[in-house]
C-alpha positions as a Markdown table, in Angstrom:
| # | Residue | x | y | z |
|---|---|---|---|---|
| 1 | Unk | 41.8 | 51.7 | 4.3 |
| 2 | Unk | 38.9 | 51.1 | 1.8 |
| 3 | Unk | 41.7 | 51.6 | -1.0 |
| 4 | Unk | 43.6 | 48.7 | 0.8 |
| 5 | Unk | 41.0 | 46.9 | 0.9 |
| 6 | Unk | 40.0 | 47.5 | -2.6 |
| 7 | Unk | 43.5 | 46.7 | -4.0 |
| 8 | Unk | 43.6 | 43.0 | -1.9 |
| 9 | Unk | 40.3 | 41.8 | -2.8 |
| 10 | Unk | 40.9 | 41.3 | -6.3 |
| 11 | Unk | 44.4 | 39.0 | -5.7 |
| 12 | Unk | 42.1 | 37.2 | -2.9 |
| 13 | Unk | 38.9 | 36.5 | -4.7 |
| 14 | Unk | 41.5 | 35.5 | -7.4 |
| 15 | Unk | 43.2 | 33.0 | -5.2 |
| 16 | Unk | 39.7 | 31.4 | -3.7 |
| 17 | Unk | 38.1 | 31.3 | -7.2 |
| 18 | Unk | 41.7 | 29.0 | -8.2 |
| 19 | Unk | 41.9 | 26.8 | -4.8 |
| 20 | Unk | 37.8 | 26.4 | -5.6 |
| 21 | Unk | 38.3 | 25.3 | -9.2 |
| 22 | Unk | 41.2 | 23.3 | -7.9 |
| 23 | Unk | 39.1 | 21.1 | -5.4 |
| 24 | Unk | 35.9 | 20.9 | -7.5 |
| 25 | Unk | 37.9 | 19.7 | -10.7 |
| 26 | Unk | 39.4 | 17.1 | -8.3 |
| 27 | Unk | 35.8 | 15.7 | -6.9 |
| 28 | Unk | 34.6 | 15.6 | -10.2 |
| 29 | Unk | 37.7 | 14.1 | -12.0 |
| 30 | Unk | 37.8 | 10.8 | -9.7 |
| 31 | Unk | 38.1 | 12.2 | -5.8 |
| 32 | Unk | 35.0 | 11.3 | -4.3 |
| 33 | Unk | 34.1 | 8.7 | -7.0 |
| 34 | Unk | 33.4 | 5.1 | -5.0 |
| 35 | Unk | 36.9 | 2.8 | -5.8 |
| 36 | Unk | 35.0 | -0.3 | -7.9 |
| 37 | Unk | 37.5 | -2.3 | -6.3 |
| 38 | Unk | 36.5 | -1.5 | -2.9 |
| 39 | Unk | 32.3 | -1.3 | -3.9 |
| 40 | Unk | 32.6 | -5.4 | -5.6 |
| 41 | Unk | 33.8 | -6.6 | -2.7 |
| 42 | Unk | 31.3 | -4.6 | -0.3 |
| 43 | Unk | 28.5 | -7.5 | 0.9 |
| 44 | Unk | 25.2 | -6.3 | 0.3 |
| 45 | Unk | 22.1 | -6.1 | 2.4 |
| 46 | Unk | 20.0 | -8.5 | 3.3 |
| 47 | Unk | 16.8 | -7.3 | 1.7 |
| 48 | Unk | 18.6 | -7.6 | -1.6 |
| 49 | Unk | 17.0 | -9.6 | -4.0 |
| 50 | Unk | 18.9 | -12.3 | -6.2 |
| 51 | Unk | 17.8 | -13.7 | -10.1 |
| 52 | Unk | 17.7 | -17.0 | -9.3 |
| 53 | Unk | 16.7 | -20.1 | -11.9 |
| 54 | Unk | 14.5 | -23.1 | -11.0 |
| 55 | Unk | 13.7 | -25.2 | -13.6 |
| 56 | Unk | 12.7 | -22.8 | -16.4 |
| 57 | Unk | 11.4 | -19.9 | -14.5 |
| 58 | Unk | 13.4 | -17.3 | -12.3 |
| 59 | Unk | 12.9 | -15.6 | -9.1 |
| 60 | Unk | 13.6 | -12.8 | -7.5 |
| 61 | Unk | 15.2 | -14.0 | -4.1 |
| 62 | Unk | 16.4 | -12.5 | -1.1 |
| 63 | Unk | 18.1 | -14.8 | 1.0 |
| 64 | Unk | 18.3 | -16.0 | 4.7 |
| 65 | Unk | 21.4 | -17.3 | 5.8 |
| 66 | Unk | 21.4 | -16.9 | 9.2 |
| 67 | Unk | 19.3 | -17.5 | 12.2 |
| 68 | Unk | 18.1 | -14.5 | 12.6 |
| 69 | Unk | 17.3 | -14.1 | 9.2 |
| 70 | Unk | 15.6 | -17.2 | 9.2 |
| 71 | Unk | 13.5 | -16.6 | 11.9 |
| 72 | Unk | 12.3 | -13.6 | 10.5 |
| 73 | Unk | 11.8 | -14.9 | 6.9 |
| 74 | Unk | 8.9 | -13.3 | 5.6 |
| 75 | Unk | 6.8 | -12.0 | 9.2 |
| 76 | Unk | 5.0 | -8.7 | 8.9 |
| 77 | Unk | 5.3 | -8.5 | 5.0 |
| 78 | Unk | 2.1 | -6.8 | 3.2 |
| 79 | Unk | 3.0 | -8.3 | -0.2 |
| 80 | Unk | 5.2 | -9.9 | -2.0 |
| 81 | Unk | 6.2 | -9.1 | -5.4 |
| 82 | Unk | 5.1 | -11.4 | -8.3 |
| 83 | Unk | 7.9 | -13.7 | -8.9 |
| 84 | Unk | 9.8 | -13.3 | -5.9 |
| 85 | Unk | 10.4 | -14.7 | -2.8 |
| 86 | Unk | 13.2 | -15.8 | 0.1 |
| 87 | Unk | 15.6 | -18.6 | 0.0 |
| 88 | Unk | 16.3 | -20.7 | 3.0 |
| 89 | Unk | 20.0 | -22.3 | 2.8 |
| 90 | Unk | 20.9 | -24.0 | 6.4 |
| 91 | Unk | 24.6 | -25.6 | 7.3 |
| 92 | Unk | 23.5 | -29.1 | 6.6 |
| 93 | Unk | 20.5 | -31.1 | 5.5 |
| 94 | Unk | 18.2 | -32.5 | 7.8 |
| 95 | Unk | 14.0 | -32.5 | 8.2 |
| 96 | Unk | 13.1 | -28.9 | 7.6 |
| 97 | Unk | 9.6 | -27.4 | 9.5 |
| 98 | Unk | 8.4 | -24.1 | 8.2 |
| 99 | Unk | 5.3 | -22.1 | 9.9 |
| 100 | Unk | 3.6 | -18.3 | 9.4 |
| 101 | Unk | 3.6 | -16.7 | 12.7 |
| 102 | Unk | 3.6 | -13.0 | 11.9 |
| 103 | Unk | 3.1 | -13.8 | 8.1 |
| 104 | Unk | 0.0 | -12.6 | 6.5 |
| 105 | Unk | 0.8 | -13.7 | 2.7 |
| 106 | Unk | -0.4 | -16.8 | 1.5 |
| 107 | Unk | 2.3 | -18.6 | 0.4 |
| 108 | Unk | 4.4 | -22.0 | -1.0 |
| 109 | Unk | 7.0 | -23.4 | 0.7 |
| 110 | Unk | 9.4 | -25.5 | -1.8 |
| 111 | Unk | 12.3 | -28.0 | 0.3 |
| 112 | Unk | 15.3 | -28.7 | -1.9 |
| 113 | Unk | 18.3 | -31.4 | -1.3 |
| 114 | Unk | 22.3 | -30.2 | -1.5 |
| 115 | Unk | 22.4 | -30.5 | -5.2 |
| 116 | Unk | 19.4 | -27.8 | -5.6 |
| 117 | Unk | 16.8 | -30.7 | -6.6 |
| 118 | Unk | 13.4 | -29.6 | -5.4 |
| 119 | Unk | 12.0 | -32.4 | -3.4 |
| 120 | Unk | 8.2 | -31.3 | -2.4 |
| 121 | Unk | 6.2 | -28.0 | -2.4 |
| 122 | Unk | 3.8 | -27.6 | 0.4 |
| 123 | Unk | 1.3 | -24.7 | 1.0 |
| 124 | Unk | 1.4 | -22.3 | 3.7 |
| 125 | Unk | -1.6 | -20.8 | 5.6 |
| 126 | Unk | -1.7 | -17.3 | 6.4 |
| 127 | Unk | -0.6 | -16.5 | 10.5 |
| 128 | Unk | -0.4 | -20.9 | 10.8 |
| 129 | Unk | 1.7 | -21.4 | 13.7 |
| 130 | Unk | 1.4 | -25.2 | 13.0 |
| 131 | Unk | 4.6 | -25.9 | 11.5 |
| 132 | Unk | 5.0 | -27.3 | 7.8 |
| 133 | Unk | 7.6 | -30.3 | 7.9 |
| 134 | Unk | 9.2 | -31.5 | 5.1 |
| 135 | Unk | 9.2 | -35.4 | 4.8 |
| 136 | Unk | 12.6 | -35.6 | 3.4 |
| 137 | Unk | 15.6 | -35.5 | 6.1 |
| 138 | Unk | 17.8 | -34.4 | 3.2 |
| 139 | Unk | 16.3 | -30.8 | 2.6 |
| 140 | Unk | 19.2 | -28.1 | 2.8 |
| 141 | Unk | 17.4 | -25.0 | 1.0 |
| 142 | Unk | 13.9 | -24.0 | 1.0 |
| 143 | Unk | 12.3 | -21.6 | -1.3 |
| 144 | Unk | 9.2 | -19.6 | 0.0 |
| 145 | Unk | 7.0 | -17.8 | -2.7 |
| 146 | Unk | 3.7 | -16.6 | -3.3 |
| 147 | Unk | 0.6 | -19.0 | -3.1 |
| 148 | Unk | 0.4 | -20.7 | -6.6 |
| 149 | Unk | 3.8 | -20.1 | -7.8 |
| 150 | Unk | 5.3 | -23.3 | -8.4 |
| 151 | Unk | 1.8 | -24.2 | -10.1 |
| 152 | Unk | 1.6 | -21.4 | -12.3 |
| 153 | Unk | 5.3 | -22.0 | -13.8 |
| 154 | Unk | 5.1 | -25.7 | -13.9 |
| 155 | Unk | 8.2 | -26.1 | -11.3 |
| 156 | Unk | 7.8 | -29.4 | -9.9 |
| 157 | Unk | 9.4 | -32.2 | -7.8 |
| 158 | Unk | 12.8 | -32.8 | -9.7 |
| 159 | Unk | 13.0 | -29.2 | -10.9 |
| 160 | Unk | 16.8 | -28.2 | -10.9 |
| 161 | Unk | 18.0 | -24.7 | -8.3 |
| 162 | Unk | 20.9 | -22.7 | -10.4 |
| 163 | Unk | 23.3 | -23.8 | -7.6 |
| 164 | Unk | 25.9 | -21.7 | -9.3 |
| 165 | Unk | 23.8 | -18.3 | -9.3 |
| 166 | Unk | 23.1 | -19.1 | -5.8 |
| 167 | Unk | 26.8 | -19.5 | -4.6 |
| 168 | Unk | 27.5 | -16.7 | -6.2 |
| 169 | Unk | 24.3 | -14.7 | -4.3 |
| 170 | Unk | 25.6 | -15.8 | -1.0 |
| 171 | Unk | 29.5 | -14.5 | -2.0 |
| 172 | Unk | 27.4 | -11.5 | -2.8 |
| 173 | Unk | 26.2 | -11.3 | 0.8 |
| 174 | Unk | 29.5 | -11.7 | 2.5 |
| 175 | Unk | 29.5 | -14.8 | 3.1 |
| 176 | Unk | 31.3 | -18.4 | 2.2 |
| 177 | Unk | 29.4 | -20.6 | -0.2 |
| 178 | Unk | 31.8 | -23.4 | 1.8 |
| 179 | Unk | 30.1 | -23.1 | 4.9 |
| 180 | Unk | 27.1 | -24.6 | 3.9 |
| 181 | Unk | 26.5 | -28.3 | 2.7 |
| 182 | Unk | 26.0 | -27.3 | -1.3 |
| 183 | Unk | 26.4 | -30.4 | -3.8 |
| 184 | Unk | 27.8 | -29.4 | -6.8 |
């Protein structure tokens, strides 16, 4: 029986070694590579952060599109990057109130129009549940960043919002830049 045996083994070791090489050059060639077609068009996550131009000076932005994500904003957050922050965008403009329940990071609160105009900057107060409002009725997108920001890179009233980048950030996310009151 051993001779049997002996005599098979090579032909079967043979055949595995062929229907190995087989499947592994298949992986490696293009099988189990992600289809670039299918990845593009995959939203991405919430906590990703967008480049995003404001006047002169870009930030890192994740954005908050719904109410959830809104709510949430920043809470529980230990830091916050230098240079980056979380973009606001509601469904249409109106008066905008902003407060730091759950938020221990000092921060700045920027309200923009529809056309990506920054309209005021307002600070906010670490775990202030006293809510910011804006004084405009018009303010469709606020910007929240660290304490300072908007100081430190000269980004005032009148600055400009890349409104394009940002329709593009939110197509990124999965979702229609049309649902939401953008100027262009």
């Amino acid at each position: 029986m051993s001779t049997c045996y002996e005599t098979i083994r090579p032909a079967v070791q043979r055949i595995e070694l062929s229907a190995l090489l087989a499947v592994m050059s298949a992986l490696i060639l293009g099988g189990c590579q992600p289809d670039e077609a299918t990845t593009a068009s995959e939203p991405v996550r919430a906590d990703t952060y967008f480049p995003i131009t404001i006047g002169e000076s870009t930030l890192q932005l994740q954005l908050a599109l719904t109410p959830a994500e809104h709510q949430k904003g920043l809470m529980f957050r230990r830091e916050l990057p230098e240079d980056h922050g979380m973009l606001f965008i509601f469904e249409r403009p109106r008066q905008q109130g902003f407060w730091m329940k759950n938020t221990s990071l000092p921060l700045d609160i920027g309200y923009l129009d529809p056309s990506g105009r920054l309209i005021e900057v307002h600070p906010l107060f670490p775990f202030d549940e006293t809510p910011v409002a804006s004084r405009s009725r018009q303010i469709l997108i606020a910007i929240e960043t660290n304490r300072g920001w908007y100081a430190k890179n000269g980004v005032k009233p009148g600055a400009q919002l890349d409104v394009e980048a940002l329709k593009a950030a939110i197509t990124k996310r999965g979702f229609a830049p049309t649902q939401y009151a953008i100027e262009d």
